[in-house]
N, C-alpha and C positions, 0 to 999 in steps of 0.2 A: 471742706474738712480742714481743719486747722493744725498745725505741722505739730505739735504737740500732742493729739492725737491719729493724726496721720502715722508717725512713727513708731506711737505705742502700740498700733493694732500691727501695722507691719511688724514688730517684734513680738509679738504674740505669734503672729502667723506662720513667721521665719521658722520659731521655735515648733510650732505645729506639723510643718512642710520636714523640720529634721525628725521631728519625733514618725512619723510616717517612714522614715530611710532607716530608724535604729531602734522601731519597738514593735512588739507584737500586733500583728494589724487587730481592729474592731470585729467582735465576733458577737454573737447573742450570748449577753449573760444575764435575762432576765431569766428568774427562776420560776413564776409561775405568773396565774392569772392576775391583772390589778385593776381595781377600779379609777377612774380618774372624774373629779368633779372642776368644772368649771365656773365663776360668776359674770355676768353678764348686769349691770346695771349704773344706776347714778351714782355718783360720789358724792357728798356735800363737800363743798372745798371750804378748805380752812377751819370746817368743824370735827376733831377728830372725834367729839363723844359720841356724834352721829354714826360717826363712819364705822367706829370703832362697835357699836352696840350691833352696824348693820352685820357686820362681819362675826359676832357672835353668833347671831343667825343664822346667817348661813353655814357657820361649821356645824350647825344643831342639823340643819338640813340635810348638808352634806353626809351626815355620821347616821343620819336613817337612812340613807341607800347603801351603807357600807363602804364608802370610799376610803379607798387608801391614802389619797391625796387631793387638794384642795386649791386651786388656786385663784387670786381676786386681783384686780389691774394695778396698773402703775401707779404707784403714791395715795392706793384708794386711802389712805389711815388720813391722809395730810390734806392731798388735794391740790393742784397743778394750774388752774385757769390763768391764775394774777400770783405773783410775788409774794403779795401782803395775803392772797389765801395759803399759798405754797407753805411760808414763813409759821402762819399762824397755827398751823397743824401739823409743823416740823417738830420731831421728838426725838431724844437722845437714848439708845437705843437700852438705857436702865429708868426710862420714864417709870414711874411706880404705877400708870393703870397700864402701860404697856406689860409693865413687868408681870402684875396679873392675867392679863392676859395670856401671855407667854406660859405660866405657871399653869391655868386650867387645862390645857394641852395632854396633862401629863394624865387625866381621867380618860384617855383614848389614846387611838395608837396612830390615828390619821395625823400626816403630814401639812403643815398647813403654810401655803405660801403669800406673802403679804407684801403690796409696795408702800413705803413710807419714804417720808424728806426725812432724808436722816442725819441729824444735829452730831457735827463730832468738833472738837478744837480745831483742827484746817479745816473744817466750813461744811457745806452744807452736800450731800450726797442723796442722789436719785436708786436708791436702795429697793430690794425686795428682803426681806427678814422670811428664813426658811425655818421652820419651827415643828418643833417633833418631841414627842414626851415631856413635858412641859420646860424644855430647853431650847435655845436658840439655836439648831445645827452651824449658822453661820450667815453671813447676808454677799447678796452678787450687788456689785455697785454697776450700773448703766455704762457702759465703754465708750459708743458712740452718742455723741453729745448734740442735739441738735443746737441750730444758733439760738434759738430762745432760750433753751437750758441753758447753754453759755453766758447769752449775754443778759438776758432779762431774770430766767432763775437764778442763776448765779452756781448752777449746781459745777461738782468736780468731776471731772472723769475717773470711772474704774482704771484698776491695773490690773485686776486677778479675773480667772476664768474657773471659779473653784467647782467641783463637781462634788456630788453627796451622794450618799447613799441610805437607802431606805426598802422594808417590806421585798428585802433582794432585786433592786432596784439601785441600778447607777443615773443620776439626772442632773441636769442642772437648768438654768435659769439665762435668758436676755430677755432687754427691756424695750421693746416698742425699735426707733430705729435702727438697735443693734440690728434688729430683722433681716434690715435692706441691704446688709455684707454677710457674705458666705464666713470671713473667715472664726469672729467669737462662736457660731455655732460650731464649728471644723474643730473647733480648738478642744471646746466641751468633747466630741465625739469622740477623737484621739484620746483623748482622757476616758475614755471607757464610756461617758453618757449613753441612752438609749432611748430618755424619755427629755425631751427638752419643753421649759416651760416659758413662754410670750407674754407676761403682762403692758398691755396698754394704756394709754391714753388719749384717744384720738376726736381733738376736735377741731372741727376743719370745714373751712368756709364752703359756700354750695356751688360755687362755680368752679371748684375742685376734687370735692368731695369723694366722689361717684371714681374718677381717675386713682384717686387715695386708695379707693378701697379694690378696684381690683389690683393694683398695684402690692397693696400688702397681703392680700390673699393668693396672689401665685408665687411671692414671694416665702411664704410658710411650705407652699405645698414643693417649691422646689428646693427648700431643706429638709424637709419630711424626705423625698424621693433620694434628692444625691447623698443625704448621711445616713439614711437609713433611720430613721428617729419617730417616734411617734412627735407629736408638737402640738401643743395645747397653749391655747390664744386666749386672753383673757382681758376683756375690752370695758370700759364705761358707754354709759349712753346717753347725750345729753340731746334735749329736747325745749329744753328754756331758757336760750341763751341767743339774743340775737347777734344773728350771723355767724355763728358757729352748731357745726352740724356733729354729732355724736351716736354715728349710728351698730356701734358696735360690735357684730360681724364675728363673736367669739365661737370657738370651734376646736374640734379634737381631731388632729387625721393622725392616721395611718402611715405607715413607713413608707406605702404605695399612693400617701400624699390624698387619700380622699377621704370623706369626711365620715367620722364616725360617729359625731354628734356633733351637733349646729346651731345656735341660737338666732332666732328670728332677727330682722333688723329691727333696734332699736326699743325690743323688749326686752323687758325686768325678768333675766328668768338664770335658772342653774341648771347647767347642760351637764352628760354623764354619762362615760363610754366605757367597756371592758376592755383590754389589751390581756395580748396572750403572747409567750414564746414563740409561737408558730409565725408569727406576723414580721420574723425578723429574717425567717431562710426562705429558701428555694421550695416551694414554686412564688412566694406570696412575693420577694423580691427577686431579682436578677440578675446580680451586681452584686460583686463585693471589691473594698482594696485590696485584697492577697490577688488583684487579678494584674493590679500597674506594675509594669516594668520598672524595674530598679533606675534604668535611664529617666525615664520620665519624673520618678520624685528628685532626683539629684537636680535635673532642671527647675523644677520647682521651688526646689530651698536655695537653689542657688541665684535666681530670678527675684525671691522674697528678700534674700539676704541681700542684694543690690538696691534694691527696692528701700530698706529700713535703712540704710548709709546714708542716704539722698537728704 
């Protein structure tokens, strides 16, 4: 990790570890039942009219089962493989067929979440665009930056951990490695989140592959369990690419981190679970923060705060 974001997640977290010491702890404030849809499938890189017609689709899809929310992998609008794909399907986020898109929204009330290369004047950003009534709620920029994003995308790191709300729903968004640190999910959670959303991009050689992928799936289910959060995984699948493997693995759990819907590996398909209030107290969880001693967060923030100085 590279001291430029080494420090911004530690100050994130610092801030996170104080807000735990001086704000009302996380409690269930989902209001009632929601539905949650997931996509599971190929991206075409660097072609956004593709990408973008696929993703029409599926919110058609999505909106006959009744979902309240929707969401499709990392950069699916753009595309990630190569630079000159990434580049070619990077768009500014008042593109005029994006903008349409954005605008039919407003014929439903489902929430629809979308990753794009997102074109701004400082440069190019690893984005998810969260889209609701035919407006833009806002977009979460990628934090943790892999070295490809860094040095071969060229993408920038996030600064903000914004949370949203929706259908009486508090949620937000990380992107694929954020995954692999507690703290950008912690940070959403502190901020009221309940429902956090994973978009990916995962393709990755076959003599590692198989490691990848339990690797990122205990990794979901151990922020489902310690924040309490439903988490909805939302993967591409690539299958014609030699030497790189795309096997998908997208999925909906449970606060108690197990699965509530599963997409097969490496099929084209949209997964679809119900969440309820219930799913967030006692007996269904075990655990809450109103249980840590005040000593033990002081330690924490004071630990983090030393930590972000370095």
């Amino acid at each position: 990790m590279r001291k430029p974001e080494r420090h911004c997640l530690l100050r994130l977290a610092c801030a996170a570890a104080l807000c735990l010491l001086l704000c009302p702890r996380p409690g269930s404030a989902l209001e009632h039942e929601l539905i949650i849809s997931v996509y599971q499938g190929p991206c075409a890189d660097g072609d956004f009219d593709t990408n973008l017609s696929t993703a029409r689709r599926v919110v058609g899809q999505a909106l006959e089962r009744g979902s309240h929310f929707l969401a499709l992998p990392e950069t699916f609008l753009s595309g990630y493989d190569t630079p000159e794909h990434m580049r070619a399907g990077a768009r500014r986020v008042d593109d005029p067929q994006l903008a349409k898109f954005i605008a039919e929204t407003a014929g439903h009330e489902m929430v629809v979440l979308v990753g794009l290369a997102r074109l701004t004047d400082e440069g190019i950003y690893n984005s998810v665009l969260v889209i609701h009534r035919g407006k833009l709620l806002g977009t979460y920029d990628k934090t943790m930056l892999t070295e490809g994003d860094r040095d071969e995308l060229k993408f920038l790191p996030g600064t903000r951990m914004p949370v949203f709300t929706a259908h009486g729903a508090a949620f937000a968004v990380i992107i694929c490695h954020d995954s692999s640190f507690l703290h950008p999910a912690m940070i959403a959670r502190l901020q009221g989140a309940e429902i956090l959303f994973s978009p990916h991009y995962n393709s990755i050689g076959p003599q590692s592959v198989d490691d990848h992928r339990k690797w990122v799936r205990n990794c979901h289910v151990g922020l489902a369990c310690q924040l309490r959060m439903v988490v909805a995984r939302s993967n591409v699948t690539v299958t014609d690419k030699l030497g790189d493997i795309g096997y998908g693995q997208s999925f909906i759990l449970s606060p108690q981190g197990e699965a509530l819907a599963e997409a097969e590996l490496f099929k084209t398909e949209l997964i679809t679970a119900r969440i309820g209030p219930e799913m967030f107290d006692y007996p269904y969880v075990w655990a809450d923060w109103k249980e840590l001693p005040s000593q033990v967060l002081a330690r924490l923030a004071g630990l983090l705060q030393e930590a972000a100085g370095k």
